[in-house]
C-alpha positions as CSV (number, residue, x, y, z in Angstrom):
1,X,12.5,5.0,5.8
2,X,12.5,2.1,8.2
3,X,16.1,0.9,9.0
4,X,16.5,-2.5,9.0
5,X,16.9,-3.9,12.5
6,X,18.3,-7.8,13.2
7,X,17.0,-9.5,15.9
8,X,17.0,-12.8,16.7
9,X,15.4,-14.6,20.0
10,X,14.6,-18.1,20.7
11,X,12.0,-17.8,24.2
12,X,9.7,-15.3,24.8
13,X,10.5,-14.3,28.6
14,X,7.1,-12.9,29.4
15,X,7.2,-14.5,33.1
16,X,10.6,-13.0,33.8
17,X,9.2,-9.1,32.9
18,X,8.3,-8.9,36.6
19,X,9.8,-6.0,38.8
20,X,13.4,-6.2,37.7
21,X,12.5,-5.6,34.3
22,X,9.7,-3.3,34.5
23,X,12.5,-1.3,37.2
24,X,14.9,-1.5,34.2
25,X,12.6,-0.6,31.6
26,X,11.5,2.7,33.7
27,X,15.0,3.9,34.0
28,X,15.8,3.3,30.3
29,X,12.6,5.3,29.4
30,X,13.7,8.5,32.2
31,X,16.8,8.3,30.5
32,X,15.7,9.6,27.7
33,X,13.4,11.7,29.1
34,X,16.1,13.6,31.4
35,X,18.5,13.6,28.2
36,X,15.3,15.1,26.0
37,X,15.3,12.5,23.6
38,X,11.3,11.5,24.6
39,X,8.1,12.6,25.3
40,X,5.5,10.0,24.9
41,X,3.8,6.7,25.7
42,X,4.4,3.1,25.4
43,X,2.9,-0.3,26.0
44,X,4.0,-4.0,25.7
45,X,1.1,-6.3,25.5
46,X,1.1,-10.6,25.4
47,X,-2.3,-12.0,24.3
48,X,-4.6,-9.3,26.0
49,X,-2.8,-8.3,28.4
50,X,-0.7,-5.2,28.8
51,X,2.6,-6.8,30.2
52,X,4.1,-3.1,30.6
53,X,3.2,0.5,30.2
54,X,4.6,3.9,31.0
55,X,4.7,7.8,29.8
56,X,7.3,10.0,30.5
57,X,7.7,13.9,30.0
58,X,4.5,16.2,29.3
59,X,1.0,16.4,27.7
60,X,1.3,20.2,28.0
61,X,4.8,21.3,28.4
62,X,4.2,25.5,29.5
63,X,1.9,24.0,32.1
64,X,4.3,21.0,33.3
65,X,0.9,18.5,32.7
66,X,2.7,15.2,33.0
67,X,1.8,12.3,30.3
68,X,-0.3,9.5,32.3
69,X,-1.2,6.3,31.3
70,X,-4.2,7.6,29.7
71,X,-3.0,10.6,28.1
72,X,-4.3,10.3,24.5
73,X,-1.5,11.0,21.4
74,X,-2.4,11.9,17.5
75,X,-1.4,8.3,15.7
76,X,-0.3,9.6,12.5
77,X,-0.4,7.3,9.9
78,X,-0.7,4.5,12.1
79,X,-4.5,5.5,11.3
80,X,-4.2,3.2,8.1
81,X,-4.5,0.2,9.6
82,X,-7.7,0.7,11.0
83,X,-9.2,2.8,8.2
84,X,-8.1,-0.5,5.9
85,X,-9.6,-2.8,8.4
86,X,-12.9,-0.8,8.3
87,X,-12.5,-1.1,4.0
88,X,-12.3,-5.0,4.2
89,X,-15.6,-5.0,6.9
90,X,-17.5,-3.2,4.5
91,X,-15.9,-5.4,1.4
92,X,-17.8,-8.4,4.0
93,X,-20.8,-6.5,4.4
94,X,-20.6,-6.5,0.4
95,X,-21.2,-2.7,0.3
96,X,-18.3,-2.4,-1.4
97,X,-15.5,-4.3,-3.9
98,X,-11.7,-4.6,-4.0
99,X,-12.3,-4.5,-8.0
100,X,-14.0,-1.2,-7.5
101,X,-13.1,1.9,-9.5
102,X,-12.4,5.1,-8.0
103,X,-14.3,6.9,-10.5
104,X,-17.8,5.8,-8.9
105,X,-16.9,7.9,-5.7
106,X,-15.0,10.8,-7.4
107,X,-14.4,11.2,-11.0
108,X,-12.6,14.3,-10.9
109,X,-9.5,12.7,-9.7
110,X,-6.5,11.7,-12.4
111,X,-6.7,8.0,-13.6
112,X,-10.1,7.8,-11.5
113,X,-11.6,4.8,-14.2
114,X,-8.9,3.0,-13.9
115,X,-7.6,3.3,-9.7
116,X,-9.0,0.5,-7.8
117,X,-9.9,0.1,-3.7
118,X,-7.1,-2.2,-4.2
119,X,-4.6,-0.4,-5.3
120,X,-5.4,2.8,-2.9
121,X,-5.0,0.4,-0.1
122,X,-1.7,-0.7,-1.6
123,X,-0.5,2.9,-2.2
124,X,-0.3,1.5,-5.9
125,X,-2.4,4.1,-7.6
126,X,-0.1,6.8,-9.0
127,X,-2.3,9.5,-7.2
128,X,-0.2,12.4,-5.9
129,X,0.3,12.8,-2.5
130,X,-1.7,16.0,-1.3
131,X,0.8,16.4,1.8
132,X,3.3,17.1,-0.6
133,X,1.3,19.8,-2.3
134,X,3.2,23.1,-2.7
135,X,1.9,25.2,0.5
136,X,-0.2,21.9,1.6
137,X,1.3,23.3,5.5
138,X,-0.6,26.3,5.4
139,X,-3.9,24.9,3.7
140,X,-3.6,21.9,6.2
141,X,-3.8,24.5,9.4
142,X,-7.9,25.2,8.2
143,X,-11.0,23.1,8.9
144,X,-12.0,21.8,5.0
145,X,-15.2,20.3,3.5
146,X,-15.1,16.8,2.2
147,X,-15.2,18.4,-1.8
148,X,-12.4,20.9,-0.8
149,X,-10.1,17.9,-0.5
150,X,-11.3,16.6,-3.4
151,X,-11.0,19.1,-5.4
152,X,-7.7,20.5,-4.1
153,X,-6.5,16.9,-5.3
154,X,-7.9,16.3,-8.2
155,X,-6.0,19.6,-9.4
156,X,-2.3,17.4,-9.4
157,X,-1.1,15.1,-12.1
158,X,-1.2,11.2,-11.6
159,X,2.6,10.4,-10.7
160,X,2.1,6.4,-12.5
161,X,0.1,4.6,-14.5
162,X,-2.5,2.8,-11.7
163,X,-0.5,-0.3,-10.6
164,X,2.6,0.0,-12.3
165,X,4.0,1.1,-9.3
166,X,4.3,1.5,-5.5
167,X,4.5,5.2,-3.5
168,X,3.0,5.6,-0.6
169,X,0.4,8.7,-0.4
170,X,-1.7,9.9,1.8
171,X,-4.5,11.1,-0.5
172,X,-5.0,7.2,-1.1
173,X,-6.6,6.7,2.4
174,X,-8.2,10.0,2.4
175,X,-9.8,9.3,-0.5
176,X,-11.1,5.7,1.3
177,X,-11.7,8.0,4.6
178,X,-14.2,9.6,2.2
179,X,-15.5,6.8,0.5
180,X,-16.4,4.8,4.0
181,X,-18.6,7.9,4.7
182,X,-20.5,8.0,1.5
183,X,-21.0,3.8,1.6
184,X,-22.0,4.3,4.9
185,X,-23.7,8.0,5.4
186,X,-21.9,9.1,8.2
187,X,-19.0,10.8,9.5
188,X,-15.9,8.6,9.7
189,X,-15.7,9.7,13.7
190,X,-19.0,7.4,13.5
191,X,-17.9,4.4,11.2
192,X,-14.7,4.0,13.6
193,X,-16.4,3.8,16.9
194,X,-19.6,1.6,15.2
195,X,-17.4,-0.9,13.5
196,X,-14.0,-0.8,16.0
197,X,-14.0,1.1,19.1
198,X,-17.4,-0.2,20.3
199,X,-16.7,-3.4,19.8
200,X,-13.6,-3.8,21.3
201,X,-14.5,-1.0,24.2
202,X,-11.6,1.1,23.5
203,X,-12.4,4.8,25.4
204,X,-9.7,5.9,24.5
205,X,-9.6,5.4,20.5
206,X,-11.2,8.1,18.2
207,X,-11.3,10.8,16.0
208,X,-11.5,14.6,15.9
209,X,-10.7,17.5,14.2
210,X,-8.2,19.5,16.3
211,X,-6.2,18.3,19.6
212,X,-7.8,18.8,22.7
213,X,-5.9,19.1,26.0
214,X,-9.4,19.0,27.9
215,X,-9.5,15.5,27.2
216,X,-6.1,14.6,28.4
217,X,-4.8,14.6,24.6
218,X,-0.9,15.3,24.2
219,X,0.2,18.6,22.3
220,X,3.2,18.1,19.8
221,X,6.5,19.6,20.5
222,X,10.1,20.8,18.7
223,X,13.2,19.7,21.0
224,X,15.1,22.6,21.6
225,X,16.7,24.2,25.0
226,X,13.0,24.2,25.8
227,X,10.1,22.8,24.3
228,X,8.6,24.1,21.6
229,X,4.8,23.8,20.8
230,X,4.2,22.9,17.1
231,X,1.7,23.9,14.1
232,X,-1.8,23.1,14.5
233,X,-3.1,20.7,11.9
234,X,-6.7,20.6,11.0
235,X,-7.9,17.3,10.6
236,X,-10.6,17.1,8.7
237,X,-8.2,17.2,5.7
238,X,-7.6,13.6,6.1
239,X,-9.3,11.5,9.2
240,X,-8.9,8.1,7.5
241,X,-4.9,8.8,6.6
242,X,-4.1,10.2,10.4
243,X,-6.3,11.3,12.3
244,X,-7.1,9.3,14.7
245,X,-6.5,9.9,18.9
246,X,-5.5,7.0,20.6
247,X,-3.1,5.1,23.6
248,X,-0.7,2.7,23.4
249,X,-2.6,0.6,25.3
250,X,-5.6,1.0,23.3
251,X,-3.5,0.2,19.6
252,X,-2.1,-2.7,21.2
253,X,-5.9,-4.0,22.2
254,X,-6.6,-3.1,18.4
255,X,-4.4,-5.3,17.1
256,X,-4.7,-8.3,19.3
257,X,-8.7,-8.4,18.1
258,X,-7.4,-8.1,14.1
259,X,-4.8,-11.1,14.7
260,X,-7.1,-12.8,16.1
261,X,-9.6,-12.3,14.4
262,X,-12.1,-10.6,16.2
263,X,-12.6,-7.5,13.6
264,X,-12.5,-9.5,10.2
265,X,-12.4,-12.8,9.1
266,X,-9.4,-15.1,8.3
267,X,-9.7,-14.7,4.7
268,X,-10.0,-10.5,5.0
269,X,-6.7,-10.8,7.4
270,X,-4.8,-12.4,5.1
271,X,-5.7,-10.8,1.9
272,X,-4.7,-7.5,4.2
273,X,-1.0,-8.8,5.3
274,X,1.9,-8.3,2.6
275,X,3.9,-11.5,1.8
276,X,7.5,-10.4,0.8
277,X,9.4,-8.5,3.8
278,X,9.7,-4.7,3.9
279,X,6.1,-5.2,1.8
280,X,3.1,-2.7,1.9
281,X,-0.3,-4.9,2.2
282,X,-3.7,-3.1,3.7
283,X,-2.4,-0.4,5.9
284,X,0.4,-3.1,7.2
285,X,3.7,-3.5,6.2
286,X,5.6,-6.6,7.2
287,X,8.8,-6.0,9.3
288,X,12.2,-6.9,7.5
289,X,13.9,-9.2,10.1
290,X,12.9,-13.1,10.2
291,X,12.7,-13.8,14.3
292,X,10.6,-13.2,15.5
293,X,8.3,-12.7,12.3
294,X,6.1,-9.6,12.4
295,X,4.3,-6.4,11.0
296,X,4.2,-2.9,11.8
297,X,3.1,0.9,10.9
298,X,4.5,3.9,11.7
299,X,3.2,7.0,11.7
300,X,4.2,11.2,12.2
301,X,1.9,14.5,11.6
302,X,3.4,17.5,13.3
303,X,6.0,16.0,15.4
304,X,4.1,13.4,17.1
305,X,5.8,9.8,16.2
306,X,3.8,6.4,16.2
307,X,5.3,3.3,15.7
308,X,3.5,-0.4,16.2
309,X,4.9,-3.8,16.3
310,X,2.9,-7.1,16.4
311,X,4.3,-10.4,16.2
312,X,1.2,-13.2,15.4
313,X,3.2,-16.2,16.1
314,X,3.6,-14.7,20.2
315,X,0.9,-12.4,20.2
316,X,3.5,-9.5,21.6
317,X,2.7,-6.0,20.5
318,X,4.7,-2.8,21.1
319,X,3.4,0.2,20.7
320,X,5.2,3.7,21.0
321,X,3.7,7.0,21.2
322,X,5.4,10.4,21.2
323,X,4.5,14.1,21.5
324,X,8.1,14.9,21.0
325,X,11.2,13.0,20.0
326,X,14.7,13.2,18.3
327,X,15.8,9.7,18.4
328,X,14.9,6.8,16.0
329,X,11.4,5.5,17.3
330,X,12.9,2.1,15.9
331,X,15.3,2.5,18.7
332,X,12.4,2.2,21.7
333,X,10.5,-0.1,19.7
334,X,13.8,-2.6,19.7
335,X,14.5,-1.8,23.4
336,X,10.8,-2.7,24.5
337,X,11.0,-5.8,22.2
338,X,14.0,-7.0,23.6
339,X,12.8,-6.3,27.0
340,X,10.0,-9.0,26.4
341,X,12.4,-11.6,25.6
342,X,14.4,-11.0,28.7
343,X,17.5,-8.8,27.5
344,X,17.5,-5.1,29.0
345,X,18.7,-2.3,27.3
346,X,21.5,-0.5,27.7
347,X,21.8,3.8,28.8
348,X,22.8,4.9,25.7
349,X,25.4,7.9,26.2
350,X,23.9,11.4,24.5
351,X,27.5,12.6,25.1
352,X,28.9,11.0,22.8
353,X,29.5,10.9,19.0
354,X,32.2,8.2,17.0
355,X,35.1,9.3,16.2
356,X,35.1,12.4,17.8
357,X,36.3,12.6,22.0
358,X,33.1,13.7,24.2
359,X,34.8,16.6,25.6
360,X,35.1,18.1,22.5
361,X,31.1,17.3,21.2
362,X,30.5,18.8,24.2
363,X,31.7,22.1,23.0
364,X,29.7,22.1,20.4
365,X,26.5,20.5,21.4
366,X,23.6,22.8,22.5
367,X,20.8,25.6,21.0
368,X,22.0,27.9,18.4
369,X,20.4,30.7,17.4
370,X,19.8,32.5,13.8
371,X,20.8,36.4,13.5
372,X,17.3,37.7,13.9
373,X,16.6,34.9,16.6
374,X,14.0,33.6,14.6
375,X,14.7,30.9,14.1
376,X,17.0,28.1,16.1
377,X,18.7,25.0,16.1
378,X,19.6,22.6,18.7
379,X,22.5,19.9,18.3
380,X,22.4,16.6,20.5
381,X,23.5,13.0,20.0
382,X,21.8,10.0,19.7
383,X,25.0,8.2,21.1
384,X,26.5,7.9,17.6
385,X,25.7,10.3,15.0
386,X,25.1,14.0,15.8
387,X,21.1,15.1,15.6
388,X,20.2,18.2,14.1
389,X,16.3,19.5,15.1
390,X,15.2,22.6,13.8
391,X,12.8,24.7,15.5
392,X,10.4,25.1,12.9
393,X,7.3,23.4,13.2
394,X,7.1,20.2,12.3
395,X,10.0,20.0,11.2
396,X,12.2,16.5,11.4
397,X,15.4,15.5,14.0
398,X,18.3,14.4,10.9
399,X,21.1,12.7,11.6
400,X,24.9,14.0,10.5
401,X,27.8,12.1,10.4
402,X,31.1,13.2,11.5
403,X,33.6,13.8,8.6
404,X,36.6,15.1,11.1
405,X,37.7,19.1,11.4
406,X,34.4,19.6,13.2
407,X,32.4,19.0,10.4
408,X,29.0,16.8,9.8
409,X,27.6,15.6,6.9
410,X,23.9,14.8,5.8
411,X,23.4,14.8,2.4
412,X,24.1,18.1,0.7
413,X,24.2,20.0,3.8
414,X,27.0,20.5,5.2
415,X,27.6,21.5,9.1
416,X,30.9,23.4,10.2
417,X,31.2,24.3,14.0
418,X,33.6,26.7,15.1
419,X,33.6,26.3,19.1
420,X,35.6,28.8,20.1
421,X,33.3,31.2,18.5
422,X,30.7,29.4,19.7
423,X,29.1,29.4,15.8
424,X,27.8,27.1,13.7
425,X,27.5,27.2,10.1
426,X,25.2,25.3,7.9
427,X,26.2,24.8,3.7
428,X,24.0,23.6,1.2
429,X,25.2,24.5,-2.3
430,X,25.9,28.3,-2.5
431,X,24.3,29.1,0.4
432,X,26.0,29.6,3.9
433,X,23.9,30.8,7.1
434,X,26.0,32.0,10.6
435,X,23.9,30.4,13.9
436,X,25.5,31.5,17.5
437,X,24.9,29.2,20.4
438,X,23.3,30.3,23.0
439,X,25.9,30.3,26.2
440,X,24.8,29.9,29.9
441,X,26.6,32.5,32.0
């Protein structure tokens, strides 16, 4: 869930993010790099132009292949926004309706007479999220037909009555993935580059089944003492919900030609953008602080992290792209924002959790290991709380706070470290698991 960030600016410093800034902005960015917080890509743009723009860490980690410029990342569900901007071109070509039912495409769906195009596109359809699909991350790693995914879907339960209520799900822009290709008898690959990448000239923008290094696309890692290569995702289980392969540079191109109106027209653009802050409109939500006034999307699919800000009113975007992380995304995005209007951020200190003295988190910090080294878990800081990554693949970096007595809290789980045994154990309900840290000699 997005946390809710305050900022509050009065003059855009554009002309001041010369050297100095851009010098600052590089350390910040090695920082976390060096301190393995990062891998990724990031971009600041003003009007069309790309103000600032660097990648840190690597593409391909065994081989030491740095991320450039033009190293391409999986977007995640950032993907929305353009597969919702594609829906409203073809609602203007009048090959398609808002008003439209569901059950003309695919009747076999729950609630399919009564879902609209509008309601997918506002996540208000009640259709159950296929990602969340008991052994969906097995069944994801394999190529599927179009009618697989429909019919592996239309085996769940509708979760609400259609636009009774909001939850977000990725089946809704599959299902409008699938639907642009029927409307327009091609492969989605095609509709994307026809009606968005061509016309805006972005080579690096597109979609594919599986990640390919060849092309100078990122691989996804797990933070641990090394890096860890994650799952493998097959694609074609959802291009139109994330799959598409983009740069920072390239999203922030994007969405300077939708705010201005370059892709659709005025009336499409604002019938896409929510009203209310923290809102869900077309693919869009609109950011929860007032100043400056903008929208965003964030996306994740294995653990690569996507996160895009635009702000109308300036024309600023920032856009952050990672291959690996275990720090709030938010956190960049506010450092890069606040970079633009002329205040640099500050080295946060990994060594460091409150309330506890650093020399004693750095007993405890580090990769620990399960009995049967299978599995392992390293502990860092994000300068407050303590983060917990797990080396399975995909799975997420969660933050514990510190209850005292060298003990964390998150949730139900509980973690106690023992340092002088160098042990960790991790508590949630009846269950208690022993992890030993791995010790350099």
């Amino acid at each position: 869930m997005r946390k809710i960030i305050c900022i509050i600016f009065s003059t855009l410093c554009i002309a001041q993010h010369q050297v100095v800034a851009q010098q600052k902005l590089d350390v910040y960015l090695d920082h976390l790099f060096k301190n393995q917080k990062f891998m990724g890509s990031v971009a600041i743009a003003h009007n069309d132009s790309i103000i600032y723009s660097k990648a840190v860490g690597y593409s391909d980690a065994a081989k030491k292949k740095d991320n450039e410029k033009n190293t391409k990342f999986r977007v995640g569900s950032v993907t929305k926004t353009y597969t919702a901007v594609l829906i409203l071109k073809a609602i203007e070509e009048r090959k398609l309706k808002l008003d439209d039912k569901l059950v003309t495409f695919y009747p076999t769906v729950a609630n399919a007479d009564k879902i609209t195009i509008e309601e997918l596109l506002k996540h208000r359809s009640g259709v159950f999220n296929f990602t969340e699909i008991e052994g969906e991350g097995t069944w994801e790693e394999h190529f599927h037909t179009e009618q697989e995914f429909v019919d592996y879907l239309a085996k769940q339960k509708s979760n609400f009555e259609p636009g009774s209520d909001y939850e977000y799900s990725n089946s809704n822009y599959a299902l409008l993935g699938f639907i642009l290709q029927k409307i327009y008898k091609q492969p989605f690959a095609a509709v994307l580059v026809e009606k968005i990448c061509k016309p805006l000239n972005l080579l690096n923008t597109y979609y594919t089944f599986e990640v390919d290094t060849a092309k100078n696309e990122a691989l996804s890692y797990n933070i641990q003492d090394t890096y860890l290569k994650n799952g493998n995702v097959n694609f074609s289980n959802h291009p139109a919900s994330g799959g598409i392969v983009s740069t920072p540079t390239d999203v922030n191109r994007f969405l300077f030609a939708l705010f201005n109106k370059q892709l659709i027209t005025t009336q499409s653009l604002e019938a896409m953008l929510p009203v209310d802050k923290g809102a869900y409109g077309f693919g869009i939500e609109k950011l929860k602080f007032d100043n400056p006034m903008g929208y965003a999307h964030g996306g994740r699919v294995e653990n690569y992290f996507s996160n895009y800000w635009y702000f109308p009113k300036e024309n600023v975007g920032v856009v952050v792209l990672a291959n690996a992380v275990n720090i709030d995304v938010d956190v960049i995005s506010t450092a890069l924002l606040k970079s633009a209007y002329g205040t640099m951020p500050e080295l946060p200190n990994f060594n460091h959790i409150s309330n506890m003295a650093d020399t004693a988190f750095n007993e405890i910090k580090g990769t620990y290991f399960s009995k049967d080294q299978k599995e392992s878990i390293t502990i860092s800081s994000d300068g407050k709380y303590l983060v917990f990554q797990n080396s399975r693949p995909g799975q997420d970096y969660v933050y514990f706070e510190y209850k005292g007595n060298q003990v964390f809290q998150y949730d139900s789980i509980a973690l106690q470290f023992f340092p002088n045994k160098h042990e960790m154990m991790l508590k949630q309900g009846a269950e208690q698991i022993i992890y030993r840290k791995s010790v350099k000699k």
